[in-house]
N, C-alpha and C positions, 0 to 999 in steps of 0.2 A: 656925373661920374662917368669917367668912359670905360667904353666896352674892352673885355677881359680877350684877345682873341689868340688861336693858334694854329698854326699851321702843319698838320702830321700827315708825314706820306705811308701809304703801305704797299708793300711788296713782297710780291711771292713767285715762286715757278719760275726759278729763273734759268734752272736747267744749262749752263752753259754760257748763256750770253753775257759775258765780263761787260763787255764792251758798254751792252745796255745798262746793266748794272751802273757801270762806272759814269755814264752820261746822265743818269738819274742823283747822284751823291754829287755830281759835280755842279749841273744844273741846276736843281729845285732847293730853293730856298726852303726851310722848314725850321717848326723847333722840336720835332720826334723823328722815330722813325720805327714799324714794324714791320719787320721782317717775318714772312710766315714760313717759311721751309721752303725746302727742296732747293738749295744754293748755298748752303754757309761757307760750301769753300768760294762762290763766286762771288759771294759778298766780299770776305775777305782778301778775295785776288783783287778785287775793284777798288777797297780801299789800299791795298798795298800800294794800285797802278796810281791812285790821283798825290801818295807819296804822304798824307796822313787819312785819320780817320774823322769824322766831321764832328763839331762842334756840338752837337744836339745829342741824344740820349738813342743808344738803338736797343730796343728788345725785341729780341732773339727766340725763335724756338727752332725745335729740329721737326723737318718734314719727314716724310716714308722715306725719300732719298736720302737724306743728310746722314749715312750708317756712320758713327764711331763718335758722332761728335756730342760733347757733354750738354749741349744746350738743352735747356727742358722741352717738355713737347708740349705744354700751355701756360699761360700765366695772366696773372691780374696788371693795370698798372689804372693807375688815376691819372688823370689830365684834364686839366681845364675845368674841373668838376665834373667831370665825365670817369665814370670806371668803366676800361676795355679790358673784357677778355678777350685773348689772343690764342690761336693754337694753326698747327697746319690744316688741319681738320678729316684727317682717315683716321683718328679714332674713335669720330662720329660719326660717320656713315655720310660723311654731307654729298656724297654721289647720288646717293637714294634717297634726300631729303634732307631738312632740315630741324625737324621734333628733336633728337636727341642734344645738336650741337645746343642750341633754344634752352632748353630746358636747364641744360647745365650749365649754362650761361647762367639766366634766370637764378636761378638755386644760390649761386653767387651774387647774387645783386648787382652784378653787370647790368649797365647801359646799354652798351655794344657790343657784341660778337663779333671779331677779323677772324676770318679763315679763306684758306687755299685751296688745294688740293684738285680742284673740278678745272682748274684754266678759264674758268669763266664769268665773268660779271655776274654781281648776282647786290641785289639790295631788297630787305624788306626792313617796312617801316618797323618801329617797334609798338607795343601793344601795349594796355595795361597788365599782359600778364609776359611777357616777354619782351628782350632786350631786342634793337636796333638790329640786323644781320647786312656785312658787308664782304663781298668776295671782291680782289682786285683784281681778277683775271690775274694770265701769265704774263711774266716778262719776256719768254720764251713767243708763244703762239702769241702773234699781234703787238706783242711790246706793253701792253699796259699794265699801270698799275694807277694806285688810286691814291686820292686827297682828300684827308676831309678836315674841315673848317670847322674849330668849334669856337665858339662865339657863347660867352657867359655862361657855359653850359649847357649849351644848344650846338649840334650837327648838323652841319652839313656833309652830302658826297658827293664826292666825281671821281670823275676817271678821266686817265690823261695816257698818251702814246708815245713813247721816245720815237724822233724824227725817222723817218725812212731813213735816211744817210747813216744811220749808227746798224 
């Protein structure tokens, strides 16, 4: 039987940079996409610029910065047999650690934890008593964001750079 696979980008912190934004939607082939905050209008400027919105599924939350806009500020989704929770992550402290994001993940029966908020890479394994934890860095500071690969129910992550030239 062959293997079940998929491709989900995440992204966050994008503070500004359309351009990046729009090189990542236009570029990376995927079949998800999460979005963690702090950009929903540059999400949406990015999709306006490539002229539609892309084929695959985007969940949405609002970061610290995103003031006005109705997105939630966490959420569940399943994928691949994987359940991701998703959030910006400043209303778990994930500056000063990562026990609380963890746990309420966890409490959920999350797999995985996405969150933003710190600009900076971040992956721990997951435990028997907690879920997978994945930051994608900023789109912003250094351009990246992350990929992970799930495969029958099994994760993979990385992280990837939109080109110097954008």
């Amino acid at each position: 039987m062959p293997s079940e696979q998929y491709r989900i980008l995440v992204v966050s912190d994008v503070h500004g940079r359309v351009a990046r934004m729009r090189w990542v939607l236009k570029n990376e082939p995927a079949d998800a996409l999460f979005f963690l905050g702090d950009g929903l209008y540059d999400l949406e400027q990015a999709i306006a610029a490539n002229g539609a919105a892309p084929a695959y599924p985007i969940y949405r939350v609002c970061g610290n910065c995103d003031v006005g806009y109705p997105d939630p500020a966490e959420g569940l989704a399943p994928f691949g047999g994987v359940l991701f929770f998703y959030t910006h992550g400043h209303h778990y402290g994930v500056k000063s650690g990562y026990e609380r994001i963890s746990g309420y993940a966890a409490d959920r029966g999350a797999d995985v934890a996405l969150f933003g908020h710190t600009h900076y890479k971040a992956l721990r394994a997951a435990t028997e008593f907690s879920p997978a934890l994945f930051n994608p860095g900023s789109l912003r500071d250094g351009g990246s964001y992350g990929v992970i690969t799930v495969t029958d129910g099994n994760c993979s992550f990385g992280w990837k750079q939109v080109p110097q030239t954008w």
